[in-house]
KOLPAPA-872109 format. One record per atom (N, C-alpha, C): residue in three letters; x, y negated, z negated. Coordinates in steps of 0.02 Angstrom, whole numbers, plus 50000, padded with zeros to 5 digits. Example, Ala and Ser with C-alpha at 12.3 -4.5 7.8 and 13.67 -1.06 7.14 Angstrom:
BEGIN
ALA506605028449610
ALA506155022549610
ALA506605016549610
SER506425011249646
SER506845005349643
SER506454999849606
***
This chain:
BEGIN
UNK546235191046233
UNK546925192746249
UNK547045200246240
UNK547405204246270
UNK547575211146277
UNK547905214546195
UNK547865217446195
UNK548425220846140
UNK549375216946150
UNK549375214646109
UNK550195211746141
UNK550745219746122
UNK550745223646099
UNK551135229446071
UNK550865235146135
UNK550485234146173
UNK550135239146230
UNK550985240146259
UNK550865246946295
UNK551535250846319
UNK551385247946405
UNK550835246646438
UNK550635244546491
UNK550085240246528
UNK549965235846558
UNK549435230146551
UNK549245231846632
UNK548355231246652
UNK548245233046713
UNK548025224746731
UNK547825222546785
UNK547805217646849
UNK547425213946801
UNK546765217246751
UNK546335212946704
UNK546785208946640
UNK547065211846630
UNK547415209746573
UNK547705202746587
UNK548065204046634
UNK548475199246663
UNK548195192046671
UNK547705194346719
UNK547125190046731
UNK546855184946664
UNK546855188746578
UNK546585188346530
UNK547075182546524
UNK547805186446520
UNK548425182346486
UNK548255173146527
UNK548195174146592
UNK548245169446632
UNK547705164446603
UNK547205166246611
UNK546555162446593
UNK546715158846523
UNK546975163246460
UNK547085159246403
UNK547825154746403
UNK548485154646434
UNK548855150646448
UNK548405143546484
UNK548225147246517
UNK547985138746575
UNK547345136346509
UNK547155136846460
UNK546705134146429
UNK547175129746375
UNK547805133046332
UNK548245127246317
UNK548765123046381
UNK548635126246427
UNK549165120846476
UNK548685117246483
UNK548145115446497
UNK547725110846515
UNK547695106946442
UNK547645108546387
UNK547715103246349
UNK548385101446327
UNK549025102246363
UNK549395101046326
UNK549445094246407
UNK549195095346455
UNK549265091546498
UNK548735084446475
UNK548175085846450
UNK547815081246408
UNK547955078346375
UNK548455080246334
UNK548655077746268
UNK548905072146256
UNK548635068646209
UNK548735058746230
UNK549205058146134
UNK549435062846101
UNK549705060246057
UNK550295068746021
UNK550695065746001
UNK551215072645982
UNK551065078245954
UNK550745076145891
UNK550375081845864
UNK550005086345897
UNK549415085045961
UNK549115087846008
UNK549435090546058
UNK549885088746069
UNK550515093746121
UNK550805098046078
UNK551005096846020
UNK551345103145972
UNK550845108245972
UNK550125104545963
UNK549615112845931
UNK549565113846002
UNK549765112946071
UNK549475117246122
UNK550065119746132
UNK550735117346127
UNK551055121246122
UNK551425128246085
UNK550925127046000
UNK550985132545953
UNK550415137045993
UNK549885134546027
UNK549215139446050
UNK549535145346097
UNK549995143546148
UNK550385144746203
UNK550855152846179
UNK551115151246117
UNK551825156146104
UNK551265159046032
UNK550735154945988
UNK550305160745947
UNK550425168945964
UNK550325169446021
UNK550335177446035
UNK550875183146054
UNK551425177346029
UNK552045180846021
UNK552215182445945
UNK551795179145879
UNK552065178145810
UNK551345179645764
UNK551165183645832
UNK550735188445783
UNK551005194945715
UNK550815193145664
UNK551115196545630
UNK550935203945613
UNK550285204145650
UNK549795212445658
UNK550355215945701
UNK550725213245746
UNK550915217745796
UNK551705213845813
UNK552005218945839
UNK552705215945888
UNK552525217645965
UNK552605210645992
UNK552505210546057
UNK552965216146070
UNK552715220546142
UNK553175226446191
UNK553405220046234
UNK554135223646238
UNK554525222446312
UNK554135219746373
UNK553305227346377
UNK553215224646452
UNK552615218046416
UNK552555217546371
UNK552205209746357
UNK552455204846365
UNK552935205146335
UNK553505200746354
UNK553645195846424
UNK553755202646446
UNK553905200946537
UNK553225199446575
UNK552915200646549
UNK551935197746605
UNK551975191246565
UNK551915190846492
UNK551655185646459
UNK552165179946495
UNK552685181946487
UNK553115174346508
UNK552975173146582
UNK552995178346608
UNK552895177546681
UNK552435173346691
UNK551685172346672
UNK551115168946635
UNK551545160346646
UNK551665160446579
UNK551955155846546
UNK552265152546603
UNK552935155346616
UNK553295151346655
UNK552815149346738
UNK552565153546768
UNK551845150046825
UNK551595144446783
UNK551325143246743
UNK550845136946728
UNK551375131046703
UNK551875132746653
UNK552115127346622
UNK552795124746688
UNK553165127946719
UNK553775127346759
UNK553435120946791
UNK552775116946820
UNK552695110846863
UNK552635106946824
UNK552575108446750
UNK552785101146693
UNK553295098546689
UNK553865102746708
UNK554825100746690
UNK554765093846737
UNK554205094246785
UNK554455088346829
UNK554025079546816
UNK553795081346752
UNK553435077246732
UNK553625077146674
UNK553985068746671
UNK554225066446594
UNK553965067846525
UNK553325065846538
UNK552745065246486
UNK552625072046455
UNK552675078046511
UNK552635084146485
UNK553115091246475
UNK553675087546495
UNK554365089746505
UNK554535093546457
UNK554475089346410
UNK555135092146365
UNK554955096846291
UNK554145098546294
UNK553645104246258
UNK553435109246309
UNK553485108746360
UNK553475112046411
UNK554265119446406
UNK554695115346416
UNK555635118746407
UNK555545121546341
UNK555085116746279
UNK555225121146201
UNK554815127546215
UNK554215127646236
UNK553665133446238
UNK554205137446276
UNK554635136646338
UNK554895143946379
UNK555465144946346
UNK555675139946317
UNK556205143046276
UNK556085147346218
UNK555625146346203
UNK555295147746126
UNK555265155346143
UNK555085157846202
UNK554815163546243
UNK555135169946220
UNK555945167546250
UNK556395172946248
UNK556255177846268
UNK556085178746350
UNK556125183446395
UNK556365183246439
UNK556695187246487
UNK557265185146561
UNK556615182046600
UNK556155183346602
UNK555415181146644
UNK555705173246642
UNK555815169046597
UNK555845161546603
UNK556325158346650
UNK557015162746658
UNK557415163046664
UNK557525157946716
UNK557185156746759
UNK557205151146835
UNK556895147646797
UNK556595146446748
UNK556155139246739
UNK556715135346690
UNK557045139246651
UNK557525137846607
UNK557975133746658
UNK558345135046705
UNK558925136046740
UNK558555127546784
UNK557975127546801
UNK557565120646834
UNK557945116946771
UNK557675115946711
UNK557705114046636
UNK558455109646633
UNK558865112346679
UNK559445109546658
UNK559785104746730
UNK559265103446758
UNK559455099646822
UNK558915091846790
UNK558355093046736
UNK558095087146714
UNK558525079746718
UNK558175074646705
UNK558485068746708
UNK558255066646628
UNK558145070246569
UNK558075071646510
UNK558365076746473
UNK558965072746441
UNK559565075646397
UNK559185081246360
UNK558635080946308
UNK558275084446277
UNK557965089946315
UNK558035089546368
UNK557785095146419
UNK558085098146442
UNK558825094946463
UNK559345100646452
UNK559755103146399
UNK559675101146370
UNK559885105446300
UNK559405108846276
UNK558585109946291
UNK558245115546252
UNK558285119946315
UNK558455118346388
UNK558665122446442
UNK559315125146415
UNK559715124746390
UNK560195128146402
UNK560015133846327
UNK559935130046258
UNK559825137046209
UNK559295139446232
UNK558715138946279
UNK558355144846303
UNK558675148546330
UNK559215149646373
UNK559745154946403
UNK560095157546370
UNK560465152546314
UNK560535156046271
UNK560305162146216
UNK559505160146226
UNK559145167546172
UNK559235172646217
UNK559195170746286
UNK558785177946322
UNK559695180446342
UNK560105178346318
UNK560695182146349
UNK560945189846345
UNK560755190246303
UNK560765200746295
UNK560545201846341
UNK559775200146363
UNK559475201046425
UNK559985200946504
UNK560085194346508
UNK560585193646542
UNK561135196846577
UNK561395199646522
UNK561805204546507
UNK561945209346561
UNK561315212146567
UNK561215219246565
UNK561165218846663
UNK560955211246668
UNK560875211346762
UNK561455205946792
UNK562045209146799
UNK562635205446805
UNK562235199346849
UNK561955199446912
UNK561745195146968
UNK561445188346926
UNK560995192946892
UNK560565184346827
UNK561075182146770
UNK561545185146754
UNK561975182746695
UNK562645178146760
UNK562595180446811
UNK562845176246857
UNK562765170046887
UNK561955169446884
UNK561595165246926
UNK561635159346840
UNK561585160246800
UNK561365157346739
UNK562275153846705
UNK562555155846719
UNK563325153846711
UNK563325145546751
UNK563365151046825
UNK563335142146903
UNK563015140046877
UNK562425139646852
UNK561955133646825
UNK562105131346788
UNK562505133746741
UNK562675129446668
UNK563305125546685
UNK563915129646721
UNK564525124846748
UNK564255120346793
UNK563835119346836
UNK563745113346878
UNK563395109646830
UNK563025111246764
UNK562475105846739
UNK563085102346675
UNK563805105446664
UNK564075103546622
UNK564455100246626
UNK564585098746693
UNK565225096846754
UNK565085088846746
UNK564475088146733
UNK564105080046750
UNK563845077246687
UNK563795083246624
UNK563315082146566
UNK563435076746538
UNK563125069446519
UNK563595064946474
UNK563085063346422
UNK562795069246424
UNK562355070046329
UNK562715072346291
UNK563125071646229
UNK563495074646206
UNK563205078846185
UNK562695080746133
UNK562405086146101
UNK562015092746161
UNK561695089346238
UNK561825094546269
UNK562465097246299
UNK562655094446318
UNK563475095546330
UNK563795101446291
UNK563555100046221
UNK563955106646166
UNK563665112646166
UNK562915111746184
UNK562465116146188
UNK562505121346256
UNK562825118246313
UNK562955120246361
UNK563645125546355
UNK563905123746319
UNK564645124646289
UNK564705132146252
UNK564185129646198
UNK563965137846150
UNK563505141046207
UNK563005141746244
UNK563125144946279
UNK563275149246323
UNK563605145246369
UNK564215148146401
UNK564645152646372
UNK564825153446302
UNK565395157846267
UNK564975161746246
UNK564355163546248
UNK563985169946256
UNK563825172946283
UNK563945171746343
UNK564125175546396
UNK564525180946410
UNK564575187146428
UNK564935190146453
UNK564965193546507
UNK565775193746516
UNK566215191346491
UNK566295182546504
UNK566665181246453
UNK566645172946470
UNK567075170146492
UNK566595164846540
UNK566975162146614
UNK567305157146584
UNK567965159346601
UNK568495154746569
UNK568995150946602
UNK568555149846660
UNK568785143346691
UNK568215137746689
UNK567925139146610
UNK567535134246600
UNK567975128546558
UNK568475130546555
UNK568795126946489
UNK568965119346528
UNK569155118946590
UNK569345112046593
UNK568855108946604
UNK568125111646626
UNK567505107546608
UNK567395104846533
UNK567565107646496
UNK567445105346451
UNK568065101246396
UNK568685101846414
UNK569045094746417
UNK568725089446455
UNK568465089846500
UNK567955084046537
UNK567455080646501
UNK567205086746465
UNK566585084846403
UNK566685080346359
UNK567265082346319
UNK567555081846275
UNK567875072546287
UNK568265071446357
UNK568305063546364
UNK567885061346370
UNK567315063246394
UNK566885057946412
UNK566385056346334
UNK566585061946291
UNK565945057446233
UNK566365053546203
UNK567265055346195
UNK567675048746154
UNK567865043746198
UNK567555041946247
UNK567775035446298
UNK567535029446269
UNK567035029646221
UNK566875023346180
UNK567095023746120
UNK567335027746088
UNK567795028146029
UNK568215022646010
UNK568655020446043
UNK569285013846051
UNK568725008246036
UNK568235006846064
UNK567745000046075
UNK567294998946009
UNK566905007845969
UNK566515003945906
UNK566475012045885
UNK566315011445815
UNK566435017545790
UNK566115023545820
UNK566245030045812
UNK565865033045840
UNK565375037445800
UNK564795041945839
UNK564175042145816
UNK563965048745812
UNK564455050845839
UNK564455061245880
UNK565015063345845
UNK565425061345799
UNK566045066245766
UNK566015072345760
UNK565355075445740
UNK565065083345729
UNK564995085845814
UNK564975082745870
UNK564825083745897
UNK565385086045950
UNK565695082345944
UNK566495081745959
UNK566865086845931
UNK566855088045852
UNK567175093045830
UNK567055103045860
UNK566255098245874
UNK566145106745920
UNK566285107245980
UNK566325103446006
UNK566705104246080
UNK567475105146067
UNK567655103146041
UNK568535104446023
UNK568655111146007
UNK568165113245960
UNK568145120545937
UNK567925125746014
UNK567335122246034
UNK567165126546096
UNK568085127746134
UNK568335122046145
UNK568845123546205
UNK569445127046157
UNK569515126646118
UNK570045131046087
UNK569635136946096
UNK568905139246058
UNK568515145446096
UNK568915150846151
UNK568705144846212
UNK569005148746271
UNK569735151246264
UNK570065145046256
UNK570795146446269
UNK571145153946222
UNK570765154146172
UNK570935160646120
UNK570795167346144
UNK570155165946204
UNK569735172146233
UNK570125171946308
UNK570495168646318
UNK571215168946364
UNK571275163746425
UNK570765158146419
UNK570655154346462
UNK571455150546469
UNK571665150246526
UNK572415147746587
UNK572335139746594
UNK572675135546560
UNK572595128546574
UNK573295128846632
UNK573335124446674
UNK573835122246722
UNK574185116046650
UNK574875114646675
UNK575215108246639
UNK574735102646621
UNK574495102946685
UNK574215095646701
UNK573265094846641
UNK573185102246636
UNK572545101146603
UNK572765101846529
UNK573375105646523
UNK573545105446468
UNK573545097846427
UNK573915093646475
UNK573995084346456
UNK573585081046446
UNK573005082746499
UNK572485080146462
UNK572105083546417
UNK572375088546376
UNK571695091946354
UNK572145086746265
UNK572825088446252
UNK573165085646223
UNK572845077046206
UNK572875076846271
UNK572905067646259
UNK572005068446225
UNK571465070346258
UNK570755068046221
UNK570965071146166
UNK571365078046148
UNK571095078746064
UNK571555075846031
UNK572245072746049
UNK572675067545999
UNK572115061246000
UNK571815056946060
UNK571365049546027
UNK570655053945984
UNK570375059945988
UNK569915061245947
UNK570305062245866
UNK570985065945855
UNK571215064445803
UNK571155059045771
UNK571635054145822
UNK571655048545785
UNK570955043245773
UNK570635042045809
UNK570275038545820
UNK569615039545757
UNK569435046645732
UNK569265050145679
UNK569815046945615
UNK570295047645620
UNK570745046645552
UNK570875039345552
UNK570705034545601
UNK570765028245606
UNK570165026345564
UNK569535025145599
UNK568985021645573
UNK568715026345509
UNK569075034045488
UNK568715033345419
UNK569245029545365
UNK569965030345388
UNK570155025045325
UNK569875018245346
UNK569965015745384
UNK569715008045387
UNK569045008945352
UNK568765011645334
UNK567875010645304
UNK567485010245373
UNK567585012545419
UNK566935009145473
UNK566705012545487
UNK566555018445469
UNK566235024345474
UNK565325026945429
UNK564795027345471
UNK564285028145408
UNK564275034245391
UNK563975032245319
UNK563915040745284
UNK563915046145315
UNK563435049745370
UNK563485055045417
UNK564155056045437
UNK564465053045483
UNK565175051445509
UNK565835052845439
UNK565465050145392
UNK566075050345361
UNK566325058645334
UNK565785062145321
UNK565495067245317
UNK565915072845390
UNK565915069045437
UNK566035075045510
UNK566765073145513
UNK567115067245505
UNK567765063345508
UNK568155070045493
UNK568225072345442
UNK568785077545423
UNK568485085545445
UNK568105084145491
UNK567835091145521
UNK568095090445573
UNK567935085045627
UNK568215081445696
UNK568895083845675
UNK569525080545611
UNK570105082345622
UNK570405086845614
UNK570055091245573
UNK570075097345587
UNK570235103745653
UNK569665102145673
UNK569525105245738
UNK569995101145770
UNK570285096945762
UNK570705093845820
UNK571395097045812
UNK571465098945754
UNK572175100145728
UNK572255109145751
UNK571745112945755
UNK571655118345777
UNK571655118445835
UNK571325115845885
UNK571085115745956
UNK571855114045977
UNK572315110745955
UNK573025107245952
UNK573395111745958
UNK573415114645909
UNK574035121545915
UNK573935127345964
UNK573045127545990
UNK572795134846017
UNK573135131946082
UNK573055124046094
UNK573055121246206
UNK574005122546184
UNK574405120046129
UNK575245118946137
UNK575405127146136
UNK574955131146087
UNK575295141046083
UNK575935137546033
UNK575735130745987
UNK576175130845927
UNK575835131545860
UNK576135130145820
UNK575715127945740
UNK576055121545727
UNK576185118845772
UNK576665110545756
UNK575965105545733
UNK575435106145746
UNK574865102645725
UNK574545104545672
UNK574845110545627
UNK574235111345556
UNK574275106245528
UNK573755104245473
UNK573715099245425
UNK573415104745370
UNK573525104245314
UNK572805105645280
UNK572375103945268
UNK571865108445260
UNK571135107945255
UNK570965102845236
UNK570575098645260
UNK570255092745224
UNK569595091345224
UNK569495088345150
UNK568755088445144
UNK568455080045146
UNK567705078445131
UNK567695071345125
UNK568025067445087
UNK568005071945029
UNK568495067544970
UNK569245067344961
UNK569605070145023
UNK570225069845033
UNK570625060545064
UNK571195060445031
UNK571345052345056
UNK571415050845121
UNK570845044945145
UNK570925042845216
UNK571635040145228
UNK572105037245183
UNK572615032845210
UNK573055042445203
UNK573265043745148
UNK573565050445189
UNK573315054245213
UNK572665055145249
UNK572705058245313
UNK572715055945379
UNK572775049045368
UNK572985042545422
UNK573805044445452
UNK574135045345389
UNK575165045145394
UNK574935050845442
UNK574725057045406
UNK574795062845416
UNK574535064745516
UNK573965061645544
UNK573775061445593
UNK574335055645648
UNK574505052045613
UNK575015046945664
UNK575605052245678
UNK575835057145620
UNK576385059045653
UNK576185066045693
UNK575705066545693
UNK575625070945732
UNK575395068845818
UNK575025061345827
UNK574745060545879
UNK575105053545899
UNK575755051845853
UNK576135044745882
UNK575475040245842
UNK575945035745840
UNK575435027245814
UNK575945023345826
UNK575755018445856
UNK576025009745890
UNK576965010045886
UNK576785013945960
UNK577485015145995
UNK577945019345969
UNK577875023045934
UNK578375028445864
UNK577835035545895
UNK578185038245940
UNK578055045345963
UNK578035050545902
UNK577445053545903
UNK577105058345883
UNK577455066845905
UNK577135072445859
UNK577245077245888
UNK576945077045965
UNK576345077445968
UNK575995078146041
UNK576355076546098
UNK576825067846098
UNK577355066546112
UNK577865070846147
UNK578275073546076
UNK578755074846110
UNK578625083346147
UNK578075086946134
UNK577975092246160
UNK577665090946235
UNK577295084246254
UNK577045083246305
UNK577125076346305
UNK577695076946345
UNK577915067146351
UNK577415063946406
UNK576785065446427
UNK576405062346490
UNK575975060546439
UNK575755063046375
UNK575335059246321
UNK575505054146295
UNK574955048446304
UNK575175041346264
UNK574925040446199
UNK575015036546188
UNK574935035846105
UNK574335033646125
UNK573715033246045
UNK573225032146053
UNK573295025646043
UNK572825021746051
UNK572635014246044
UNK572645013545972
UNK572645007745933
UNK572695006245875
UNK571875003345897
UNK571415005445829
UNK570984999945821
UNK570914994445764
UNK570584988445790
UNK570464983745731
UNK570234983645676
UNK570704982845616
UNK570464986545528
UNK570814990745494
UNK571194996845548
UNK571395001945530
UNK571894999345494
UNK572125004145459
UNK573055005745425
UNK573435007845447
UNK574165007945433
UNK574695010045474
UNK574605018045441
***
């Protein structure tokens, strides 16, 4: 392999880089068990975490270039998919940048979400070539528009708000996000509270960095974070919540109670701070009057009368 710290690499080098990539892509294409895809995939990025030297810029840009030619016809193969997206992500060079951007059209949640924080590292990069920090945005709003992974979904979310400047007519995509991971909430406890709480945080994000809701997105942005309120302050007093969850419950209402005041431009939704060991039944009172409970209008209510009360679930307390 070449000097990785060299100021310039000639046609041989290249050639060098090429020859030793395709010797771990070929075994990572071999590879019949996890461990053996990890070491061809540590073999792959080794020559970025050399500690003799700091890779140059123009290493950078050949090496991935490398990289992304051999590994980019794995994204389309399950089996090799998704160590394939970690190695170019791992990269962090604009060179990946189209293989990343493939990464997030996968039919493997885990593949778009290490597609999207690979765009995320190289975004300084980005930066600097409005056209690719352009092209890398459309890709993330059309891949977020449809996302119903929650954890890529959030990942898509952060980011997008690293971007600049940030496209902030992303925000009603991600009220979109945001219903679709609490649509099973009402039916059995839920499993993403942490997950949820960062998407709530993401869209207050925007809206602070000046993102324009219409009425109408305003209502719904209201209505998902009043049932994520409640629906959080429901099943942790009822007990139906496991340890993890119980743990994110007063983070979720949190962020809900913030994200609340940033979509109304009131403070009619603070609560204080709450931690795990704060009381589920008073922060039960405390969330009903803010989001209505069984027919007795809420703040959310009377500031946006098109919001309904959330559903009561089975167990809870008044």
């Amino acid at each position: 392999m070449p000097n990785s710290n060299a100021a310039s690499y000639t046609a041989a080098d290249t050639a060098a880089m090429t020859v030793y990539v395709q010797y771990y892509a070929t075994q990572l294409k071999q590879s019949t068990t996890t461990r053996a895809m990890v070491h061809a995939r540590h073999g792959i990025l080794k020559p970025l975490r050399e500690k003799s030297a700091t890779p140059s810029v123009v290493f950078l840009s050949d090496y991935g270039s490398v990289v992304t030619t051999e590994l980019a016809p794995f994204l389309n193969r399950k089996n090799l998919a998704l160590n394939a997206i970690i190695t170019l992500a791992k990269v962090q060079d604009l060179s990946t940048q189209s293989a990343l951007q493939q990464g997030l059209t996968s039919s493997l949640p885990a593949v778009r979400y290490w597609a999207a924080l690979g765009l995320q590292r190289i975004e300084p990069e980005l930066a600097q070539i409005g056209p690719s920090e352009q092209s890398a945005v459309s890709q993330l709003k059309t891949a977020l528009s449809t996302e119903t992974d929650p954890v890529a979904a959030l990942e898509m979310c952060k980011t997008l708000q690293t971007m600049s400047p940030e496209p902030l007519d992303v925000a009603p995509l991600v009220i979109q996000a945001l219903d679709r991971v609490t649509q099973p909430y009402p039916k059995a406890p839920p499993r993403n509270l942490d997950v949820a709480a960062g998407l709530a945080d993401s869209l207050a994000g925007f809206v602070k960095a000046g993102a324009v809701l219409s009425p109408e997105e305003k209502v719904q942005a209201m209505q998902v974070l009043a049932n994520l309120c409640s629906y959080a302050a429901q099943y942790w007093q009822a007990g139906l919540l496991g340890y993890p969850q119980k743990l994110a419950a007063p983070i979720a209402i949190n962020a809900c109670s913030n994200a609340m005041n940033t979509v109304s431009g009131t403070t009619e939704f603070t609560i204080p701070t709450l931690t795990d060991t704060s009381s589920t039944t008073e922060t039960l009172l405390k969330v009903n009057a803010l989001t209505g409970s069984q027919n007795q209008a809420g703040v959310a209510q009377k500031l946006f009368p098109k919001v309904p009360i959330p559903v009561r679930i089975a167990g809870a307390g008044q």
